[in-house]
N, CA, C and O atoms as CSV, one atom per row, in Angstrom:
chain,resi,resn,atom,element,x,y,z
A,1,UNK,N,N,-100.815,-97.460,141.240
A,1,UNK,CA,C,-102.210,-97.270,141.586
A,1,UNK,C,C,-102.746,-96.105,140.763
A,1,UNK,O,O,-102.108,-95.089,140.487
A,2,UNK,N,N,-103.892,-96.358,140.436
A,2,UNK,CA,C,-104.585,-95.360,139.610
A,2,UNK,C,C,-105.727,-94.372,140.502
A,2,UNK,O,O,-106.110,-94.922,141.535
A,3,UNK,N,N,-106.070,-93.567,140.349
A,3,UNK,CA,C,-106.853,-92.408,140.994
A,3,UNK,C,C,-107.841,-92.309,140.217
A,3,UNK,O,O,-107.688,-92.428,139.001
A,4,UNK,N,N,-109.326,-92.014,140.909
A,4,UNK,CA,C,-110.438,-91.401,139.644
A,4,UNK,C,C,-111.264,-90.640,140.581
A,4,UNK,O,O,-110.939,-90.444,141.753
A,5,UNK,N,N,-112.372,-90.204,140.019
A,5,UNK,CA,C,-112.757,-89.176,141.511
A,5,UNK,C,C,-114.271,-89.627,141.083
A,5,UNK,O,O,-114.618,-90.115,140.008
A,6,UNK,N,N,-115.049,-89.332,142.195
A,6,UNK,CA,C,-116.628,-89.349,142.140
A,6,UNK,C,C,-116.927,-88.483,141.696
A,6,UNK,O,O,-116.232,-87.490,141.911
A,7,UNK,N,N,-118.087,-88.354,140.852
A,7,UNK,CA,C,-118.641,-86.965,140.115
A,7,UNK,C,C,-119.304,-86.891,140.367
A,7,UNK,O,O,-119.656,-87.933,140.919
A,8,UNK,N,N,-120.736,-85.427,140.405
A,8,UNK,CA,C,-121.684,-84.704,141.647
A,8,UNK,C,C,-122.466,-85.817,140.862
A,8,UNK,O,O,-123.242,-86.035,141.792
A,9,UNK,N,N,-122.893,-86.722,139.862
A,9,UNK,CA,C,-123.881,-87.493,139.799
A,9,UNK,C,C,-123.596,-88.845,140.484
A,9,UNK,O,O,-124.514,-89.665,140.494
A,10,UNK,N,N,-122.516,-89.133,141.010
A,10,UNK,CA,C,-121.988,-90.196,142.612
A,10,UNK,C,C,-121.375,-91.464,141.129
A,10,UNK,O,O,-121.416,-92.690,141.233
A,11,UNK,N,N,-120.967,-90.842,140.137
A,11,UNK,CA,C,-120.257,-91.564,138.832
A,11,UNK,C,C,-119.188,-91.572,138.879
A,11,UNK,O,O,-118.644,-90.491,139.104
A,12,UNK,N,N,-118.289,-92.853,138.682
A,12,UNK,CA,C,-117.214,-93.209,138.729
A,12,UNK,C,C,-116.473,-93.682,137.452
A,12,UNK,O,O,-116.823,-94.785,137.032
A,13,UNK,N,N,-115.370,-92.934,136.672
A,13,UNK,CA,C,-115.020,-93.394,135.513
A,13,UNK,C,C,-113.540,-94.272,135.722
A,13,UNK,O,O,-112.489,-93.746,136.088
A,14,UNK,N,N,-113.746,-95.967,135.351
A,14,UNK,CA,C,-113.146,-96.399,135.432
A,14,UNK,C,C,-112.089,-96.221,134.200
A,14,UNK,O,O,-112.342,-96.289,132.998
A,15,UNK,N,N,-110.544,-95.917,134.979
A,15,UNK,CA,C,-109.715,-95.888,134.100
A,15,UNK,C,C,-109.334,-96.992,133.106
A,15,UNK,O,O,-109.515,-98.191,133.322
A,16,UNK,N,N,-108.793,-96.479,132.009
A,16,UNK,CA,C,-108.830,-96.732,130.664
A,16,UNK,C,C,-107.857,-98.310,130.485
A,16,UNK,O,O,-108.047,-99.200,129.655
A,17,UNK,N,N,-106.499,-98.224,131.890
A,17,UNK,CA,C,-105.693,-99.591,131.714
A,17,UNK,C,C,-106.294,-100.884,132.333
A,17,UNK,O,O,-106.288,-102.042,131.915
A,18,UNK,N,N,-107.023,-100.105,133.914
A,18,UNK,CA,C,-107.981,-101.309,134.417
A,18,UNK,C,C,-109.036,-101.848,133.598
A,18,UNK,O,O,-109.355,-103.016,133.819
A,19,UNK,N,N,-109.708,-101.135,132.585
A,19,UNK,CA,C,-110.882,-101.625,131.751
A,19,UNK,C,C,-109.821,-102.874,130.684
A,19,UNK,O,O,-110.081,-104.077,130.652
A,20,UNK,N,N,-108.892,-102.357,130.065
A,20,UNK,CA,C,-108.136,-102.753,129.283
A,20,UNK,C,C,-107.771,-104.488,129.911
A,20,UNK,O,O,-108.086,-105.584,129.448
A,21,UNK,N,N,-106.973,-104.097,131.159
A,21,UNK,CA,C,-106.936,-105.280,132.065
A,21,UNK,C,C,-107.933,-106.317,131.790
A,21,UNK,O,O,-107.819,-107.422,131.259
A,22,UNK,N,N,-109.300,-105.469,132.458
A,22,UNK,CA,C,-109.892,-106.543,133.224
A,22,UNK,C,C,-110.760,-106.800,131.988
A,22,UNK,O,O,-111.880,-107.162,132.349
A,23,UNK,N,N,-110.639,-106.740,130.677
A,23,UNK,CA,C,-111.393,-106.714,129.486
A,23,UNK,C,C,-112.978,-106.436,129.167
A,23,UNK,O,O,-113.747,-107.031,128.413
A,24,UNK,N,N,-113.216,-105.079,130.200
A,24,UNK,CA,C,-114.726,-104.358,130.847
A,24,UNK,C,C,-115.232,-103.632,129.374
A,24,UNK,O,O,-114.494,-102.819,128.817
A,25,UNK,N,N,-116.548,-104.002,128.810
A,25,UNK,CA,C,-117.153,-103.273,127.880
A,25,UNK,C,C,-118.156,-102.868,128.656
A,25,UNK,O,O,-118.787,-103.192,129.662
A,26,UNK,N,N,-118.047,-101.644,127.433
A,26,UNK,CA,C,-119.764,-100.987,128.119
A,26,UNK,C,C,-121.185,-101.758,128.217
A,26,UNK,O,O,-121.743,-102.349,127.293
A,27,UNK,N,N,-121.589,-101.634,129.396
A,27,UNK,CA,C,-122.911,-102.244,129.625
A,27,UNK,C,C,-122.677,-103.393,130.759
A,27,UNK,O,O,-123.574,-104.156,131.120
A,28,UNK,N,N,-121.238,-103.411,131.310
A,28,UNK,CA,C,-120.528,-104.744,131.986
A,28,UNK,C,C,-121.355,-104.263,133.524
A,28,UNK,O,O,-121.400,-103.222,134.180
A,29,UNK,N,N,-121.992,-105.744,133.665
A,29,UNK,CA,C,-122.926,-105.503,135.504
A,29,UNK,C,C,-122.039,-105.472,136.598
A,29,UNK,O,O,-121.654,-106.641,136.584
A,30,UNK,N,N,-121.581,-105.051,137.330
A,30,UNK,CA,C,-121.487,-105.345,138.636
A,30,UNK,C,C,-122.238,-105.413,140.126
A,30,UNK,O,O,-123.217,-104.803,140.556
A,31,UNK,N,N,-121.295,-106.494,140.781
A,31,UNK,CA,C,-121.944,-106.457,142.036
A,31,UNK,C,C,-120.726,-105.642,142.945
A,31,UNK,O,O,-119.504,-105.699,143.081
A,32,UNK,N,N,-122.171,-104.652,143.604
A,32,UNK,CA,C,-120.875,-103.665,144.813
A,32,UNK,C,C,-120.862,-103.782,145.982
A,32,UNK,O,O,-121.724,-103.187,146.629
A,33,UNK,N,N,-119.895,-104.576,146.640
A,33,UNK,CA,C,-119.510,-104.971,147.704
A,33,UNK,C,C,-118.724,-103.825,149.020
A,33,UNK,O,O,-117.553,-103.476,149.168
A,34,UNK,N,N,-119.659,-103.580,149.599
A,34,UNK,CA,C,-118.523,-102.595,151.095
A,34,UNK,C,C,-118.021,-103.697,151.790
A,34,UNK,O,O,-118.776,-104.562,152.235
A,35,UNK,N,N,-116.758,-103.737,151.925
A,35,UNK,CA,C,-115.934,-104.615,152.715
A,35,UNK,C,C,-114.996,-103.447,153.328
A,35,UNK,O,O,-114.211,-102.693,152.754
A,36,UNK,N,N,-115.345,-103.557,154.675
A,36,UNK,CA,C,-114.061,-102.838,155.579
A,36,UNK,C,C,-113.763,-101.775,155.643
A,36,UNK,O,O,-112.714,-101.524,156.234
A,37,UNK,N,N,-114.574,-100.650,155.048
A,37,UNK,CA,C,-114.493,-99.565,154.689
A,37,UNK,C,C,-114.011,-99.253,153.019
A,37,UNK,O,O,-113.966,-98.101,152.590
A,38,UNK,N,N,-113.812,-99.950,152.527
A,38,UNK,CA,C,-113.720,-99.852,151.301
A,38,UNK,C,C,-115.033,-100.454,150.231
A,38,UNK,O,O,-115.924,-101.256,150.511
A,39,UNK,N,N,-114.765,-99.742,148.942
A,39,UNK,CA,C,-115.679,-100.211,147.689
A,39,UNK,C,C,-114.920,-101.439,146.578
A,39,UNK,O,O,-113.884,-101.283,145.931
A,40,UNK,N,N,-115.943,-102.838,146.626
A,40,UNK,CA,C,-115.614,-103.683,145.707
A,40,UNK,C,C,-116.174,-104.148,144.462
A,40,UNK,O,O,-116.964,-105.092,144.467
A,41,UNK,N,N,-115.750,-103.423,143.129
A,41,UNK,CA,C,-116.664,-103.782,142.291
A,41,UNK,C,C,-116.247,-105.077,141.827
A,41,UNK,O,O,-115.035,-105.166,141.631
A,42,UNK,N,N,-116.877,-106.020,141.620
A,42,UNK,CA,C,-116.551,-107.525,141.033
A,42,UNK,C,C,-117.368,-107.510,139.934
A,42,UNK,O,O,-118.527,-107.149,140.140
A,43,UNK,N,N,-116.941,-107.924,138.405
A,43,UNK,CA,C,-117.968,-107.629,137.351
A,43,UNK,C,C,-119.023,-109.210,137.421
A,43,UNK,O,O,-118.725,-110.325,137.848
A,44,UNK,N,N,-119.843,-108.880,137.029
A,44,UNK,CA,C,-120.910,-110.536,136.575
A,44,UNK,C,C,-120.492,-111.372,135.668
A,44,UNK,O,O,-121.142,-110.925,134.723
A,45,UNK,N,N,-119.961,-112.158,135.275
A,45,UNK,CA,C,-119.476,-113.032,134.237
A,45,UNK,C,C,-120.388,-114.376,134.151
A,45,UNK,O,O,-120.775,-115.068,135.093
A,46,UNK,N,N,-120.578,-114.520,133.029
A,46,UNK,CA,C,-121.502,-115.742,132.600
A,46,UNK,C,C,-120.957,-116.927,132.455
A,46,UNK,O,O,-119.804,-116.749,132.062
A,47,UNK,N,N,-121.278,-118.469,132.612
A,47,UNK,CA,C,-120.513,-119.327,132.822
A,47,UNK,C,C,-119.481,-119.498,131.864
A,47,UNK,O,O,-118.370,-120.029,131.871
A,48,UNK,N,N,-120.172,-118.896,131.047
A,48,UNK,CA,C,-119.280,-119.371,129.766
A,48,UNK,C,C,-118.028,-118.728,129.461
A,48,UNK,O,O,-117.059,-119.244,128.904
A,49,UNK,N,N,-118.195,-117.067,130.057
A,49,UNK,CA,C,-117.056,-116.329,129.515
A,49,UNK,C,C,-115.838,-116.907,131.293
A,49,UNK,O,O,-114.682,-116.483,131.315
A,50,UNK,N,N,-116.322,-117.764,132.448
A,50,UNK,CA,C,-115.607,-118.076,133.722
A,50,UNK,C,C,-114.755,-119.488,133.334
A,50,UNK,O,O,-114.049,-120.112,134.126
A,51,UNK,N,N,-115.042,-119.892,131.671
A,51,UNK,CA,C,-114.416,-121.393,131.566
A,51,UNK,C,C,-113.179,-120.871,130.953
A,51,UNK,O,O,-112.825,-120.104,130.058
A,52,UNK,N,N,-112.546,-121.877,132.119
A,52,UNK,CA,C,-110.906,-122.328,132.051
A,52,UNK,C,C,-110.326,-121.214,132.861
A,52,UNK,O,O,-109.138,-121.340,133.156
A,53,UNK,N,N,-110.987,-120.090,133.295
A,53,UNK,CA,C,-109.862,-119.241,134.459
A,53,UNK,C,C,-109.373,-119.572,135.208
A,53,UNK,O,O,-108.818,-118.649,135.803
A,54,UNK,N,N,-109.090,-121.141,135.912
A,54,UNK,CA,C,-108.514,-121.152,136.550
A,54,UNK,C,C,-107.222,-122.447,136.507
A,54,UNK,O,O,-106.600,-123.113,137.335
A,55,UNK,N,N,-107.287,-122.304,134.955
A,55,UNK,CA,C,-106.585,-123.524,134.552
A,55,UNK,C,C,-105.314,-122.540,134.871
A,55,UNK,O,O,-105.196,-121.330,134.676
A,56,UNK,N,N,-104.391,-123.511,135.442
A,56,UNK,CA,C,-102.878,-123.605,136.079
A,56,UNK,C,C,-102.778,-122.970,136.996
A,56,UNK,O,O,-101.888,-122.126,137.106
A,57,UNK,N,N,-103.592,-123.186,137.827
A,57,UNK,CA,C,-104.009,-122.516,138.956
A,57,UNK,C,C,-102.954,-123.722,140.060
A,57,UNK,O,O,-102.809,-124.904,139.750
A,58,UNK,N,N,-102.424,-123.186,141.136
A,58,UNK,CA,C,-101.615,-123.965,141.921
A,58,UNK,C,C,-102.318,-124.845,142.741
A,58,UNK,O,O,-102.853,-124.265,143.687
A,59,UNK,N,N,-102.551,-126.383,142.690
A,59,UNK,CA,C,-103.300,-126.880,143.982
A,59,UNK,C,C,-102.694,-127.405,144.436
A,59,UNK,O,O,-103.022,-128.564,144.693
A,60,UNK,N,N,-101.402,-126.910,144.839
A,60,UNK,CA,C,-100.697,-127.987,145.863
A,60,UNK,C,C,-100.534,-126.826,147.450
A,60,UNK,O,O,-99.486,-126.408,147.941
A,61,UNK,N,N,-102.033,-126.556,147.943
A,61,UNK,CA,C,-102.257,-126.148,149.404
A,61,UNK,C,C,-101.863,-127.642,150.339
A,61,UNK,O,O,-102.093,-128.836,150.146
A,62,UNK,N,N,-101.312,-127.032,151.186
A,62,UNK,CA,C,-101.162,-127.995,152.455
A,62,UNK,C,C,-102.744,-128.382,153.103
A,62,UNK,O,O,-103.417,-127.518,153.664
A,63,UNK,N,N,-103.132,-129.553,152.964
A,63,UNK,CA,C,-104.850,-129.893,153.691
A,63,UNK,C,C,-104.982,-130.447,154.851
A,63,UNK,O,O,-104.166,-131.362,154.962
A,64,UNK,N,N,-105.576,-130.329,155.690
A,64,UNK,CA,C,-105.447,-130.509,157.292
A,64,UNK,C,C,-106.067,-132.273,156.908
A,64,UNK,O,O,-106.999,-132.553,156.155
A,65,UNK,N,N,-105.188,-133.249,157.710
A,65,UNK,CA,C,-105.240,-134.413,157.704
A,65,UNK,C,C,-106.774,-135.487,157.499
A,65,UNK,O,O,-106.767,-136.569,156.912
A,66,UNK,N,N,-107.828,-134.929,158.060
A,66,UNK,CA,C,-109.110,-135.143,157.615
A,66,UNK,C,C,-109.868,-134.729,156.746
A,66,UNK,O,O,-111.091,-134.868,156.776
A,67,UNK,N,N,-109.092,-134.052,155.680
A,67,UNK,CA,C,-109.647,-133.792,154.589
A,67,UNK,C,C,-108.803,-133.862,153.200
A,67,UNK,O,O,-108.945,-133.010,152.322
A,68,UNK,N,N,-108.441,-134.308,153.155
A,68,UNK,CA,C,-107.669,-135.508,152.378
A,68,UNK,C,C,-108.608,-136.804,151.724
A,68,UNK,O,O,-108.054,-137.729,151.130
């Protein structure tokens, strides 16, 4: 887990491996979500850069008999 701190302008510098990760350039939108007492940033992605993320994705969930 990585640590970053709020700064007196309420600015948050996202560390350098999560940007790396999550492939975040400057100017990247988010939407900020409070869930549960915690902060969720989820970035905005355009349809185009969301095609194929979820290719090999597992769909073999167990489905309740009427939905099938």
């Amino acid at each position: 887990m990585t640590r970053t701190t709020l700064s007196p302008k309420y600015q948050v510098v996202i560390p350098k491996d999560v940007r790396k990760t999550l492939k975040l350039r400057p100017g990247t939108q988010f939407n900020v979500i409070e869930h549960e007492g915690r902060i969720e940033l989820l970035p905005v992605r355009s349809a185009k850069q969301m095609r194929g993320f979820l290719r090999g994705i597992d769909t073999s969930v167990p489905r309740e008999r009427d939905r099938v």
